[in-house]
C-alpha positions as CSV (number, residue, x, y, z in Angstrom):
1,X,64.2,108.9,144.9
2,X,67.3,108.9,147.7
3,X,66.5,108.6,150.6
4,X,68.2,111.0,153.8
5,X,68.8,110.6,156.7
6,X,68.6,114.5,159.0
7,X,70.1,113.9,162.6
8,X,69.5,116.3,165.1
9,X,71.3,117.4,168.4
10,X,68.8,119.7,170.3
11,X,70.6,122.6,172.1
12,X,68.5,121.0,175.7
13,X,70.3,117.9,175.1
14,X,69.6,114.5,173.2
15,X,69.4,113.5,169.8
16,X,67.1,112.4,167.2
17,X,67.0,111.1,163.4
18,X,64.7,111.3,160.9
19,X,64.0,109.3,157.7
20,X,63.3,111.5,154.4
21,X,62.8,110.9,150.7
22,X,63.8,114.0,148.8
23,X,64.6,114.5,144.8
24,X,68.3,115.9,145.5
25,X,70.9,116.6,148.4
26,X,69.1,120.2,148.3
27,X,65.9,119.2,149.1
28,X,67.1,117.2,152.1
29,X,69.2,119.7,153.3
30,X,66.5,122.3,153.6
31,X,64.0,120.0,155.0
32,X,66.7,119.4,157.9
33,X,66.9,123.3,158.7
34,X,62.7,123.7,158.3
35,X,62.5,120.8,161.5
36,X,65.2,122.0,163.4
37,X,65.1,124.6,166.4
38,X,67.5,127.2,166.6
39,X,70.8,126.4,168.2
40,X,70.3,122.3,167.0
41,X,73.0,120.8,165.6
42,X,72.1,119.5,162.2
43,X,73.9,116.5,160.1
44,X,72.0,114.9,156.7
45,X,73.2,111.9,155.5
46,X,73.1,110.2,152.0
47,X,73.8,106.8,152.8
48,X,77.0,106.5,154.4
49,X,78.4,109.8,153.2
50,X,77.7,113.4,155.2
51,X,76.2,115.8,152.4
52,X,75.8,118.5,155.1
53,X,76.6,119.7,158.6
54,X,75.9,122.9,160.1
55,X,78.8,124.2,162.3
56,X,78.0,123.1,165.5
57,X,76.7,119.7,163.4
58,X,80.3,118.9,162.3
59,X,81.2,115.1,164.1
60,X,77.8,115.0,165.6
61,X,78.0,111.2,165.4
62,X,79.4,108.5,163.0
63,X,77.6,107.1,160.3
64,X,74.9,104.8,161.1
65,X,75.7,101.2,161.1
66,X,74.1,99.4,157.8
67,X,70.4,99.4,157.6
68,X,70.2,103.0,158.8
69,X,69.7,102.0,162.8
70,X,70.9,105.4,164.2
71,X,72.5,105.1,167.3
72,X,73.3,108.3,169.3
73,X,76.2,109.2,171.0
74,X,74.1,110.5,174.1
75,X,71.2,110.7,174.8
76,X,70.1,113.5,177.8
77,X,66.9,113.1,179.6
């Protein structure tokens, strides 16, 4: 099963990633829009390729360096 990786940029600042195991790029991709707010930013990636990015998701961050630690841009408090 691949496994995602859904990144986040909440409209009140900051960002956060989650880890998911879905059966296709679909699956992923709706899961990302089900946990985020409205107004977030939302980017899923497969491994070191960006399957989706909402509008306001597009060059949220770069891909993750290997072994998945996400590091945000920015982080608001």
């Amino acid at each position: 099963m691949p496994s995602y990786e859904i990144r986040l940029r909440k409209r009140q600042g900051g960002t956060c990633a989650y880890r998911a195991d879905r059966m296709s790029d679909f699956s992923a991709v709706r899961t990302a829009q089900l946990i985020a707010a409205g107004g977030d930013a939302i980017e899923v990636w497969k491994g070191m390729e960006c399957i989706y990015a909402s509008e306001a998701g597009a060059n949220l961050v770069s891909p993750s360096a290997p072994g998945g630690i996400f590091a945000p841009a920015r982080v608001n408090a």
